[in-house]
KOLROMI-795655 format. One record per residue (C-alpha): residue number from 1; residue in three letters; z, y, x. Coordinates in Angstrom, 2 decimals. Layout:
N
SITE   i  aa      zz      yy      xx
SITE NUM ALA       Z       Y       X
...
END
This chain:
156
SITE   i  aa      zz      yy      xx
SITE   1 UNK  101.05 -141.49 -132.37
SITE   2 UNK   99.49 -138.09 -132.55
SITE   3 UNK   98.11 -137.08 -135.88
SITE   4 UNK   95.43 -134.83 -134.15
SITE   5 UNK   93.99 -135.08 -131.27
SITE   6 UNK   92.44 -131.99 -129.74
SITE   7 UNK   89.56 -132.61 -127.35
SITE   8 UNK   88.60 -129.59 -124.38
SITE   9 UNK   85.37 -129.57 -123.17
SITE  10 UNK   86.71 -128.09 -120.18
SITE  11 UNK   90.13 -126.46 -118.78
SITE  12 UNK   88.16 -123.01 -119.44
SITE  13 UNK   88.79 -123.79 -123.39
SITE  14 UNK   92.80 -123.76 -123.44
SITE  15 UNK   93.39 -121.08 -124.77
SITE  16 UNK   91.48 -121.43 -128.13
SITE  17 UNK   93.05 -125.03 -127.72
SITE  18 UNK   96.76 -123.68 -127.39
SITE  19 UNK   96.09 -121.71 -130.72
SITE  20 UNK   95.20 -125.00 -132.49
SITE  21 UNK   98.36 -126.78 -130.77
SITE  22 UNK  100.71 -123.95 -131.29
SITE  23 UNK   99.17 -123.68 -135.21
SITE  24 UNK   99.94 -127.31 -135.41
SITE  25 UNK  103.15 -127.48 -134.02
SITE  26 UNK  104.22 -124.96 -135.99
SITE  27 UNK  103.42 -126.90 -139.04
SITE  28 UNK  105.68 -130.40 -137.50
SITE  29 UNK  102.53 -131.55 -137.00
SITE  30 UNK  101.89 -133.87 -133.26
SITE  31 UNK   98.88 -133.63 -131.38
SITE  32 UNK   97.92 -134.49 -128.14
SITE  33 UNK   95.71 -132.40 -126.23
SITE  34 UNK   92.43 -133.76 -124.05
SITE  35 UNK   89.83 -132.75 -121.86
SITE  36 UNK   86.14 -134.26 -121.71
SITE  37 UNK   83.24 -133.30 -121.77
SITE  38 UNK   79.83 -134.16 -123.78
SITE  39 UNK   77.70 -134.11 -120.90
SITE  40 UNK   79.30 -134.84 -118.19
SITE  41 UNK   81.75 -137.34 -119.48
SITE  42 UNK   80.24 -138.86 -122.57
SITE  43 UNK   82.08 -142.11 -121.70
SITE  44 UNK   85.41 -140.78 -121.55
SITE  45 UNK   84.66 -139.10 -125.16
SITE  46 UNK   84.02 -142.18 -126.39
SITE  47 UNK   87.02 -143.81 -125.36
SITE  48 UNK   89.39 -140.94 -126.46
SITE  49 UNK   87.86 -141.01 -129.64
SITE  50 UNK   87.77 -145.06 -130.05
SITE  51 UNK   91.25 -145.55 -129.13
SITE  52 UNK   93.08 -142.81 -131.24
SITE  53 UNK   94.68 -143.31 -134.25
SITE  54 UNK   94.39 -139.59 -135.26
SITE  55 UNK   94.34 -139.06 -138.39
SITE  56 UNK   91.83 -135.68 -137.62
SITE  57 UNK   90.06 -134.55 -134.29
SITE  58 UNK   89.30 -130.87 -132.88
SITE  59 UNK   86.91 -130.37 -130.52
SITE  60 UNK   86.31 -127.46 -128.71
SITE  61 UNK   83.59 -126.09 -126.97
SITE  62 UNK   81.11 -123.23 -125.42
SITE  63 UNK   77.31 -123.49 -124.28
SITE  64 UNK   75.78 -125.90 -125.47
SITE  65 UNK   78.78 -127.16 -127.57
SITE  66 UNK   77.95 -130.63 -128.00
SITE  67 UNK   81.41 -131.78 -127.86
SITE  68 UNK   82.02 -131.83 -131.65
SITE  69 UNK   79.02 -133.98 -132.87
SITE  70 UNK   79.73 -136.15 -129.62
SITE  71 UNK   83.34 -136.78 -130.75
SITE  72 UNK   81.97 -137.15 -134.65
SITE  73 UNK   79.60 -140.14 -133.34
SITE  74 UNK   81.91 -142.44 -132.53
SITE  75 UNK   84.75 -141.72 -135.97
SITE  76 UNK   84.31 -141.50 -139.40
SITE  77 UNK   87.53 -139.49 -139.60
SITE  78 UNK   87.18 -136.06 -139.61
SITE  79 UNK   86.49 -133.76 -137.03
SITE  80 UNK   86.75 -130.02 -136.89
SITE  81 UNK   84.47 -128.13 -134.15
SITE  82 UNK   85.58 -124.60 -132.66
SITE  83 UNK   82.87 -122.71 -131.14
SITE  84 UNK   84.20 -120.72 -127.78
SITE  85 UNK   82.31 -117.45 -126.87
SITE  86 UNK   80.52 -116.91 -124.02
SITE  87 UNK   77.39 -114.81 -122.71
SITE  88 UNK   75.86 -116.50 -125.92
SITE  89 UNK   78.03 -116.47 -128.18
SITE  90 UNK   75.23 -117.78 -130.99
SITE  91 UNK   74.47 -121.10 -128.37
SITE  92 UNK   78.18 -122.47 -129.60
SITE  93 UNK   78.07 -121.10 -133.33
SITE  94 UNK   74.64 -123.40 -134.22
SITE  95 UNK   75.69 -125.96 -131.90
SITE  96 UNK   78.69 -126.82 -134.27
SITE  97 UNK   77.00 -125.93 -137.24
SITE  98 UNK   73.31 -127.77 -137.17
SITE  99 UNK   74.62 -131.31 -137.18
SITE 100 UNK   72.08 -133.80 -138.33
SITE 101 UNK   72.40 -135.03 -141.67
SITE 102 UNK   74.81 -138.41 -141.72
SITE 103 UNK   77.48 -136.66 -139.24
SITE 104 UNK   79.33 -134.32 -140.24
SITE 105 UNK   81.15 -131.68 -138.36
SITE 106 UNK   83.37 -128.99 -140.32
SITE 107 UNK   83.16 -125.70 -138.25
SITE 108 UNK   85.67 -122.77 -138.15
SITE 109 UNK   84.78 -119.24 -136.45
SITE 110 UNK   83.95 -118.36 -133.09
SITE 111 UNK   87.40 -119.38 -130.74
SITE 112 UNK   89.34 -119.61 -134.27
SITE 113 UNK   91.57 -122.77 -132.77
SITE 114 UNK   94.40 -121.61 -135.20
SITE 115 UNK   91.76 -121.89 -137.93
SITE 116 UNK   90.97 -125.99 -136.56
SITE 117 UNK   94.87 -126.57 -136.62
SITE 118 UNK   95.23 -124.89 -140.29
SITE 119 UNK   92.60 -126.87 -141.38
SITE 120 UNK   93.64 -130.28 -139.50
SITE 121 UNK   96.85 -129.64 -141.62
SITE 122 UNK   95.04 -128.95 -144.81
SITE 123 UNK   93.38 -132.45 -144.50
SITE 124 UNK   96.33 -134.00 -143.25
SITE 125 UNK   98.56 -132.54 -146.21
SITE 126 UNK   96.25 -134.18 -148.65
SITE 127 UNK   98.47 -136.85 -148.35
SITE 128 UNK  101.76 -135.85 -146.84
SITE 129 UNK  103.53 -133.45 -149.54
SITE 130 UNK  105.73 -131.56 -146.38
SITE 131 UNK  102.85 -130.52 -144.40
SITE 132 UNK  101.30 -129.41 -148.23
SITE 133 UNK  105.01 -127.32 -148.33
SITE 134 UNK  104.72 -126.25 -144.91
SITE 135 UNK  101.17 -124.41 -145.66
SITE 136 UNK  102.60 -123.18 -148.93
SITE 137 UNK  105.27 -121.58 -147.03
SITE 138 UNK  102.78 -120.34 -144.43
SITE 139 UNK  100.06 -118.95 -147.21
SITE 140 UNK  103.24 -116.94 -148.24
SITE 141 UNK  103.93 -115.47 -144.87
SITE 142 UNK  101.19 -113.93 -144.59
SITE 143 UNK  101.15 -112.35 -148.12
SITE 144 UNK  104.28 -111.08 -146.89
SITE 145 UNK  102.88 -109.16 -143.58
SITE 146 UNK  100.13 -107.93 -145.29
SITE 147 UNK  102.32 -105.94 -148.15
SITE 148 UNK  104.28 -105.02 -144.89
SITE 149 UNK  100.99 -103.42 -143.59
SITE 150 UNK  100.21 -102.01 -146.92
SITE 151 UNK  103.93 -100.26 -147.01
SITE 152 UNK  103.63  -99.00 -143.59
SITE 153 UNK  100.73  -97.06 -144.19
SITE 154 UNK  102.31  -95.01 -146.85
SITE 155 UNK  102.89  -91.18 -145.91
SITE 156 UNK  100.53  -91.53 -143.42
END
């Protein structure tokens, strides 16, 4: 059983969805990775979404980016929407953000799919202590590479 299940509204959006697997994997968290779309597959949605026992869902998409209040429609678990850019990049951004009161979508930045996965693992670590030591231990890391940056800078 995956704990997350990433949803692609199309092929196009793999890489922002490889960040969110990679971010998850990283963190010994499983996932399994989809594609369907809000408009032109609404059914298959549904059924990815009905039949999962993730524990959290990211959905990814451009345009329109219906994808992530389609997926939150049919769960009351929580889902995580990742706006992709495009020749409008603003079309995504509002999509994911302007959900109607009653279903709510959290929203990370524009193609920020390591963002979705960090945050999947947040919620998931609410309740599982390793993940909550895995993100400690990543929060860390980076505090570490930026006082490398800092360091490297001096002399210059």
């Amino acid at each position: 059983m995956a704990q997350v299940l990433i949803i692609m509204g199309s092929k196009s959006d793999l890489p922002v969805g490889q960040k969110a697997k990679d971010t998850l994997m990283e963190l010994g968290i499983s996932c399994d990775i989809k594609i369907a779309s809000a408009h032109r597959t609404p059914k298959l949605v549904a059924e990815l979404v009905e039949k999962s026992d993730a524990k959290v869902f990211i959905a990814i998409a451009g345009l329109s980016a219906a994808l992530p209040g389609a997926v939150a429609a049919h769960t009351v678990r929580p889902v995580i929407g990742v706006p992709v850019s495009g020749k409008v990049n603003l079309d995504s951004v509002l999509s994911v953000v302007q959900m109607p009161p009653g279903i709510p979508v959290a929203a990370v930045g524009l193609d920020r799919g390591e963002n979705a996965g960090l945050l999947a693992a947040q919620i998931i670590g609410v309740a599982d202590r390793e993940v909550e030591r895995k993100l400690l231990e990543h929060r860390k890391e980076q505090e570490k590479k930026v006082h490398e940056d800092s360091s490297s800078l001096e002399g210059a």
